[in-house]
C-alpha positions in Angstrom: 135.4 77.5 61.6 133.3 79.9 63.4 135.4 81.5 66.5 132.7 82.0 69.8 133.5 85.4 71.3 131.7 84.2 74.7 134.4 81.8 74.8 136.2 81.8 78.5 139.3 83.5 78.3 140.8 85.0 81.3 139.0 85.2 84.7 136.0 83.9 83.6 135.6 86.6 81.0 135.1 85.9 77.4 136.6 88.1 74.7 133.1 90.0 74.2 133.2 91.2 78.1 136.5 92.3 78.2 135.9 94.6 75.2 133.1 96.1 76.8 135.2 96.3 80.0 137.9 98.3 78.2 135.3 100.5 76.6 134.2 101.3 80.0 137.5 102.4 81.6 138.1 104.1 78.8 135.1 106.1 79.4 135.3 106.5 83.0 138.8 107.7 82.7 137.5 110.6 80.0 135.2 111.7 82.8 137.6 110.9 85.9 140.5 112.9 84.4 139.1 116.3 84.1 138.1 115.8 87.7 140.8 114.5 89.1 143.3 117.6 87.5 141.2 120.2 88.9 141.3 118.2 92.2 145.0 118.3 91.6 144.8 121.6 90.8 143.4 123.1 93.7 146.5 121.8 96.1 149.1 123.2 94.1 150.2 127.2 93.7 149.8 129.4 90.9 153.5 128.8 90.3 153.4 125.1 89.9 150.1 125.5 87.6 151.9 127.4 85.6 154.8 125.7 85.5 154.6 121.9 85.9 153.1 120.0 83.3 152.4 116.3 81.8 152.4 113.6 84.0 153.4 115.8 87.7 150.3 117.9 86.7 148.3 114.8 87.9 150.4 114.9 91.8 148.4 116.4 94.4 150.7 119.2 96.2 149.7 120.4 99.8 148.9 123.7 99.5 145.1 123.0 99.4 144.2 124.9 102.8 146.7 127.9 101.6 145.1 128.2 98.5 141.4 127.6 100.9 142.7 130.4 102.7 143.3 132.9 100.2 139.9 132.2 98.6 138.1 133.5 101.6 140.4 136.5 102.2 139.7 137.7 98.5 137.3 139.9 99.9 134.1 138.3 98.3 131.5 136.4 99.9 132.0 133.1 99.1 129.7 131.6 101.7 126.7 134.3 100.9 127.3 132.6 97.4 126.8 129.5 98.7 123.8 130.0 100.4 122.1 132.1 97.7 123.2 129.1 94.9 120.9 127.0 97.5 118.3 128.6 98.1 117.5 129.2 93.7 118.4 125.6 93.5 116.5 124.1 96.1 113.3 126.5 95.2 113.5 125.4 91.2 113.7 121.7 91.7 111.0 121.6 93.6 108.6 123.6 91.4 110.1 121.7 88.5 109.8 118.5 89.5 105.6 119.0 91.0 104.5 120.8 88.2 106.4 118.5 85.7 104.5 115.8 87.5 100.8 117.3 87.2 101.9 118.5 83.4 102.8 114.5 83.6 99.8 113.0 84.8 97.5 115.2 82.9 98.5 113.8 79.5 98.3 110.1 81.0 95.3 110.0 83.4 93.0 112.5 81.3 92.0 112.1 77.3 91.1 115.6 75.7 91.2 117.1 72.3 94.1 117.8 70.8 96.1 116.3 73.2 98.6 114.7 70.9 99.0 118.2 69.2 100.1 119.4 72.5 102.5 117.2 73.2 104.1 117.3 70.2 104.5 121.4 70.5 105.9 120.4 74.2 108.6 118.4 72.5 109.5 121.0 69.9 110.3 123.3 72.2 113.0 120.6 73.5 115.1 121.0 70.1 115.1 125.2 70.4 118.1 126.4 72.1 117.7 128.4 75.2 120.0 131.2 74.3 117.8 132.4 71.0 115.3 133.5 73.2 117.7 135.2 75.7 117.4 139.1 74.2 113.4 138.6 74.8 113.2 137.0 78.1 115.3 139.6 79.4 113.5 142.3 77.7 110.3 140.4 79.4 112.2 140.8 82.8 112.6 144.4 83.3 109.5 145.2 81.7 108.3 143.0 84.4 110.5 144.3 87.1 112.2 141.5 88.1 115.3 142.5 87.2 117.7 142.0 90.1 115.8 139.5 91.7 115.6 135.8 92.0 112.2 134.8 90.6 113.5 135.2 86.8 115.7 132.6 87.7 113.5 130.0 89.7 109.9 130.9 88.1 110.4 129.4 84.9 111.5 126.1 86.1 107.6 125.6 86.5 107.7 124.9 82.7 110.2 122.1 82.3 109.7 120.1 78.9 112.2 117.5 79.2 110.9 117.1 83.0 107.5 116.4 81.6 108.4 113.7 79.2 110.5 111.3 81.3 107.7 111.8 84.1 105.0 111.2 81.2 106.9 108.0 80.0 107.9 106.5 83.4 103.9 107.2 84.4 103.1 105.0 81.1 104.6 102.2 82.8 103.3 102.5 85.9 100.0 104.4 86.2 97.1 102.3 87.4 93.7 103.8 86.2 92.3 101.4 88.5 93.5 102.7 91.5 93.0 106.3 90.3 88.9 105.0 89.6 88.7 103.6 92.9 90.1 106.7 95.0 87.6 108.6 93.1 84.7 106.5 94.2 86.0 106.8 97.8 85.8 110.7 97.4 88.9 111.4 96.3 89.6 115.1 94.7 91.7 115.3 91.7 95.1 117.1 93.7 94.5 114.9 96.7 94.8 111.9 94.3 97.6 113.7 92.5 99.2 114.2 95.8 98.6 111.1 97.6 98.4 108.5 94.9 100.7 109.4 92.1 103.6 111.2 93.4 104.4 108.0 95.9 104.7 106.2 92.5 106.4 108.2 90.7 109.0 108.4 93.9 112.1 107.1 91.7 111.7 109.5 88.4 110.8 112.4 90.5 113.9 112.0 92.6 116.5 111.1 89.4 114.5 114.6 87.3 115.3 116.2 91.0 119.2 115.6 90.8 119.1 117.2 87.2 117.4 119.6 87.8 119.1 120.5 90.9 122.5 120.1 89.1 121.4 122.5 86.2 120.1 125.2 88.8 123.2 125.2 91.1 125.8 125.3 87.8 123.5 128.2 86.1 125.6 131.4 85.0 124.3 132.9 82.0 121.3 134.1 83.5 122.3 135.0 87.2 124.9 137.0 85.4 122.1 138.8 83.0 119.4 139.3 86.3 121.4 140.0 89.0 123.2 143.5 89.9 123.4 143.5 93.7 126.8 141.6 94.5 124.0 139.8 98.2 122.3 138.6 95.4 125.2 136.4 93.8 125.1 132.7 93.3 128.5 131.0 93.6 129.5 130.3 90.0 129.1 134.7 89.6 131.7 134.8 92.6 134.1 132.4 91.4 133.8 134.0 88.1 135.2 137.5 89.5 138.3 135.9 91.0 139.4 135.3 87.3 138.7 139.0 86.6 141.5 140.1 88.6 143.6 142.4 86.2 146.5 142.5 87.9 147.4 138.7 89.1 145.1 135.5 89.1 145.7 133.5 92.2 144.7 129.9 89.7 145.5 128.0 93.1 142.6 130.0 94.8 140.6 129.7 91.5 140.4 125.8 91.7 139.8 125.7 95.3 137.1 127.7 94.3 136.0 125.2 91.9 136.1 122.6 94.1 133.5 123.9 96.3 131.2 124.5 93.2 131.4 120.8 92.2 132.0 119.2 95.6 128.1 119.2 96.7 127.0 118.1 93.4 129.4 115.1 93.8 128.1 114.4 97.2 124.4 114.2 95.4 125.3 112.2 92.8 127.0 109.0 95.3 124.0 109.6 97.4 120.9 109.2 95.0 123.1 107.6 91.9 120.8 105.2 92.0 117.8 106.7 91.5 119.5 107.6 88.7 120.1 104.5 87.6 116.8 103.4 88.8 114.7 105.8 87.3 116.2 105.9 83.9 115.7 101.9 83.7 112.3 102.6 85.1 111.3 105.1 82.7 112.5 104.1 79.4 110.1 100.4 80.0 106.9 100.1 79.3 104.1 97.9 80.1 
C-alpha cells in the first residue's frame, strides 16, 4: 500500500509541507540567533556578558543607551567612520554595478572572436581567492601611490566577475536584439542605447548585484586595514576594531553597540529591496 505524502494532515498541510516548513525554521533560526544575541548583547554590561550564560544570554537588559553612550565617549570618531564606510560603499556599487552591466551587454549584444575564451578566463578568476593576490596588490599600491587613500579600495570594483555573470545571464533572458536594431536605425549610439535601453531592463538584477555589492563594500576590513594610515580616513569596521584593542579593559557592552550600528543599515537595506533580491535571483537564473 503506497502512503501519499501530499495527504492532508493538519491545517491543510500534508506531511511533505510540513517537513519543508520545519526545515525552514530550522534555518531561519541558524541565521536569526546569531543576530538576535548580539542584539542582546549590546543592552547588557560587560559584567553580565561575562557572566550570564545559556538561556538569560538571550534576555535583552536595558543598558543599551549606557553602553550607546560610552561608545561615543571612547574618544574615536564613530560617526566620521560612518560617513567614510558610505561614501567607499556608495562610490563602489555604483561603478560595480555600470560597468558590470556594459562588461554584461557586451558578451550578449555583440559576437567577436574569442569571445567564449574570455568568458571562460572571467569565470576562472571567480574560483581564485582574493587574499593570494593580497602581497601584490599592495605592493601595486604604493608603487602607485595610493597608499592611504580611498581609490585602492573603490577602483577595483570596476572589475567585478561575479557581477558580470548574473548581469550576463539575467540579460540572456531578457535582451531584445530587436529593440536594440531598431534604436540603431533611429540613430541611436551604442552608450545611449546602453544607457537608455538596457539598464531600464536590467532594473531588477542591477538593483539585487547593488545590495551585494553594497553589503561587501560597507563590511570590508582587510583591505581598509592594509591602505589606510590616517585615523579621517577610517571606515567603521577599522573603528570598531580598535575598541577591542584596549589593553587594559574591553567595555564588550560598548563593543556590541558598536556592532549594532555596523549591521543595523545593512538590515534596513535588506527589508527594503529584499525583494529585488528575491526578484532578481528568480529572474536571472531563467531563461528564454
Amino acid at each position: 500500500m503506497k502512503i501519499s505524502f501530499r495527504r492532508k494532515t493538519f491545517l491543510g498541510m500534508g506531511v511533505k509541507d510540513w517537513i519543508l516548513f520545519a526545515v525552514c525554521v530550522f534555518f531561519a533560526f541558524l541565521c536569526i540567533f546569531p543576530l538576535w544575541l548580539m542584539l542582546s548583547n549590546a543592552t547588557r554590561t560587560t559584567t553580565q556578558i561575562q557572566q550570564v550564560g545559556g538561556l538569560r544570554a538571550l534576555i535583552p537588559s536595558r543598558y543599551f543607551f549606557s553602553n550607546i553612550d560610552a561608545l561615543l565617549n571612547q574618544g574615536f570618531d564613530i560617526w566620521g567612520g560612518v560617513v567614510n564606510s558610505f561614501v567607499i560603499a556608495v562610490s563602489s556599487t555604483l561603478l560595480c554595478v555600470y560597468f558590470s552591466a556594459l562588461t554584461a551587454y557586451g558578451f550578449v549584444g555583440y559576437r567577436f572572436r574569442f569571445q567564449k575564451v574570455l568568458f571562460s578566463i572571467l569565470l576562472a578568476t571567480m574560483l581564485i581567492p582574493g587574499q593570494l593576490g593580497m602581497i601584490g596588490w599592495y605592493q601595486l599600491v604604493v608603487d602607485l601611490r595610493m597608499y592611504d587613500t580611498w581609490v585602492p579600495l573603490i577602483l577595483p570594483s570596476v572589475a567585478s566577475a561575479t557581477t558580470v555573470f548574473f548581469l550576463k545571464q539575467y540579460l540572456e533572458a531578457t535582451y531584445s536584439k530587436d529593440l536594440v536594431d531598431a534604436a540603431r536605425i533611429d540613430g541611436s549610439r551604442e552608450f545611449m542605447t546602453f544607457n537608455r535601453i538596457i539598464l531600464p531592463i536590467s532594473a531588477p538584477a542591477l538593483a539585487t548585484m547593488a545590495i551585494f555589492s553594497f553589503v561587501y563594500s560597507w563590511n570590508n576590513y582587510l583591505p581598509p586595514l592594509m591602505i589606510l594610515n590616517s585615523e579621517s580616513l577610517y571606515t567603521l569596521p577599522l573603528w570598531i576594531n580598535l575598541l577591542n584593542a584596549n589593553t587594559h579593559e574591553v567595555n564588550y557592552g560598548a563593543l556590541y553597540a558598536g556592532l549594532v550600528m555596523t549591521v543595523l543599515p545593512l538590515l534596513i537595506v535588506y527589508l527594503c529591496f529584499s525583494k529585488f533580491i528575491v526578484g532578481g535571483v528568480a529572474l536571472g537564473g531563467v531563461k528564454e
